[in-house]
N, C-alpha and C positions, 0 to 999 in steps of 0.2 A: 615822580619816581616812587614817594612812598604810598600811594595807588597799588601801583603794578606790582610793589614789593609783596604788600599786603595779600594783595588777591593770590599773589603767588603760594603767599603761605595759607594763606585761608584754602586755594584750593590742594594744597597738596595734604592739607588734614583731614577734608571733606575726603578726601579719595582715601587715605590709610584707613579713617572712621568709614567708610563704605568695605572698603578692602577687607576688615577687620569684621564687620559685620558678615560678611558672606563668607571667609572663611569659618566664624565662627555657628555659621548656619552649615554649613557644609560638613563641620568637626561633629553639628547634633543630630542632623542627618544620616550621617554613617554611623554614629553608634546608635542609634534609633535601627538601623539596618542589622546592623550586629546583634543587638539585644532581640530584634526579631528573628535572624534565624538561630539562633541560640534557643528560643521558645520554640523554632519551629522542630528542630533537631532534635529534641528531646522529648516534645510531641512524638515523634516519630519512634525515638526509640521505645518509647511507652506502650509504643501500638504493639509496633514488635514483640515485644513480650510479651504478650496479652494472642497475639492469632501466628498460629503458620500460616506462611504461603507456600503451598503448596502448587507448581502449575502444571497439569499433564495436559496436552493439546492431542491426546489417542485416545481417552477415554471423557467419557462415552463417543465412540467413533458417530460423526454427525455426516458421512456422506458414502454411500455405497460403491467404490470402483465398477468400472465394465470394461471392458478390452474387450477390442473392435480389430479384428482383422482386416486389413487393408489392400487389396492390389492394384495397379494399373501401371500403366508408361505414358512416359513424360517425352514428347517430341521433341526432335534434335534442335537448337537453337530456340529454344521457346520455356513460357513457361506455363506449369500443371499447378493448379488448385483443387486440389483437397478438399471436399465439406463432407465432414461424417456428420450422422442426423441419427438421431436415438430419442423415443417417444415411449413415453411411463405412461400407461392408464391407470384409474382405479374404480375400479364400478361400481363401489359401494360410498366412494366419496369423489365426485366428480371433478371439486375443486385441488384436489391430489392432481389433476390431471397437468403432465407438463413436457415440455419438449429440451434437448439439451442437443447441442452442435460444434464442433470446432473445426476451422479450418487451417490447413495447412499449406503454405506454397514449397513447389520445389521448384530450383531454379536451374534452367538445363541450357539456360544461355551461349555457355560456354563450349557446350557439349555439340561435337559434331555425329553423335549417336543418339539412339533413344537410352532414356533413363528406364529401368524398371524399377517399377515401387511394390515390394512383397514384406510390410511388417505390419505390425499392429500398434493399435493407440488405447489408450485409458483414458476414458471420461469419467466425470465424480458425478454420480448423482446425487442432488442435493433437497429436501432429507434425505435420509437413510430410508433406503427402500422398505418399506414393509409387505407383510404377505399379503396381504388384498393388492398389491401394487403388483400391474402384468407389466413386462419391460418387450417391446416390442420390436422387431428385426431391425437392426441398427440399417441403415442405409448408406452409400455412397456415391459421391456425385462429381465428376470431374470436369472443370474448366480451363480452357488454356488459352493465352497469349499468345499466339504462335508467331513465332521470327519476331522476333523483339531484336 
């Protein structure tokens, strides 16, 4: 009996003396955490005072718009894909040379008519176009799913 008594207490010390040690790792850990961002924060404010941020994402504008007129029809129960195709050369720098595309689906599923499509789209060209740069007749290409 005084064994088990023993052990009893021995291990319930061991455990507070563990308990107590992680807690008290835990208690230096967080103020170790605190006292960093406390350093960090005030870092920060330090910077601030020292630069603007200033952020415009319009200047210097980095991609030239195009609008692409669009037409065709989209068959009753089916559907029409869109690929517009636009090709930039440059003849004085040939690795300027690029192509740009987007496609579009209309979905006419539901539709027991034909769809007309009469709008226009905007493609970015990316860089900004410069004057040695020729932009070449945009093109359009239509494909269809038909009776889906």
């Amino acid at each position: 009996m005084w064994r088990l008594t023993t052990w009893l207490a021995v291990s319930a010390f061991y455990k507070s003396k563990v308990n107590h040690i992680i807690i008290r790792h835990i208690l230096c850990t967080s103020s170790y955490i605190r006292l960093g961002l406390e350093i960090l924060k005030n870092k920060l404010v330090e910077m601030n005072s020292f630069m603007a941020l200033t952020l415009n994402f319009d200047t210097p504008k980095t991609s030239s718009p195009r609008s692409v007129a669009v037409t065709g029809t989209v068959a009753a129960y089916s559907i029409g894909y869109l690929t517009i195709s636009l090709n930039v050369t440059n003849a004085s720098t040939a690795s300027r040379n690029r192509s740009f595309y987007r496609t579009i689906a209309y979905n006419n599923t539901a539709g027991a008519t034909s769809q007309v499509v009469n709008t226009s789209y905007t493609l970015s060209i990316v860089p900004k176009i410069l004057g040695s740069d020729t932009i070449l007749a945009a093109t359009q290409a239509w494909s269809y799913t038909p009776n889906v």
